[in-house]
C-alpha positions as CSV (number, residue, x, y, z in Angstrom):
1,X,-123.2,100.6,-32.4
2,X,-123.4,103.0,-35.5
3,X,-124.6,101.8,-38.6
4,X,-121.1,101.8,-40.0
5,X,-120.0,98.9,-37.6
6,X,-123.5,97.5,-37.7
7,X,-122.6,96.6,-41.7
8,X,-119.7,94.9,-41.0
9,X,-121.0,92.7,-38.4
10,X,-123.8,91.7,-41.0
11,X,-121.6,91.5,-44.1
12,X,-118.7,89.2,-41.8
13,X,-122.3,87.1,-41.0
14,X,-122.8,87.0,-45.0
15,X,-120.1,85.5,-45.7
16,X,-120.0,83.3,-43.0
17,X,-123.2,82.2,-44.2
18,X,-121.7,82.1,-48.2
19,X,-118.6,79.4,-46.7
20,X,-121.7,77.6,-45.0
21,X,-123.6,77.1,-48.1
22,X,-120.3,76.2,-49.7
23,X,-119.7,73.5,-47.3
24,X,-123.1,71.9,-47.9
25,X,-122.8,71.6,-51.1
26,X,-119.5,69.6,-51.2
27,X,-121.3,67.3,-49.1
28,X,-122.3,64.4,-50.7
29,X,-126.1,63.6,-50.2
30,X,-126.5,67.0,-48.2
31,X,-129.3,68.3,-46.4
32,X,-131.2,69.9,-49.0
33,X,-133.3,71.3,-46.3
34,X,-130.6,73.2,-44.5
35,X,-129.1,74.5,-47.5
36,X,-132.5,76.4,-48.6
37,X,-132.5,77.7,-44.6
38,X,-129.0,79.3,-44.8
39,X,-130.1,80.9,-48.5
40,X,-133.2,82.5,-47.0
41,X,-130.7,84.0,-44.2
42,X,-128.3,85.0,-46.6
43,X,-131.5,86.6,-48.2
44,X,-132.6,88.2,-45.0
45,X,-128.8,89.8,-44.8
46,X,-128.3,91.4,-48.0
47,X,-131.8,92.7,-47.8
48,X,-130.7,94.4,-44.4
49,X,-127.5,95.2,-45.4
50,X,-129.0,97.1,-48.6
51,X,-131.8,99.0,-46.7
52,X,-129.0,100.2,-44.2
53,X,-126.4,101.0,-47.0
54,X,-129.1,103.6,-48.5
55,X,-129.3,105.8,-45.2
């Protein structure tokens, strides 16, 4: 897999991620808990996405 392809998979898992977040919010009395875990691997992503974008 080249790095190329390897930032699409991780950007298509971003935003996957992004709809997910979405989603939680527009539910009412939503798991709070959940939420903050798909932030932290949104975090994870763009940090991995942004180390490989520089090489």
């Amino acid at each position: 897999m080249t790095i190329a392809s390897h930032l699409v998979e991780l950007r298509k898992k971003h935003d996957a991620l992004t709809e997910m977040v979405e989603q939680a919010h527009r539910i009412p009395g939503g798991d709070d808990l959940k939420i903050a875990d798909l932030k932290k691997q949104k975090l994870r992503l763009k940090e991995e996405i942004a180390r490989l974008s520089q090489h």
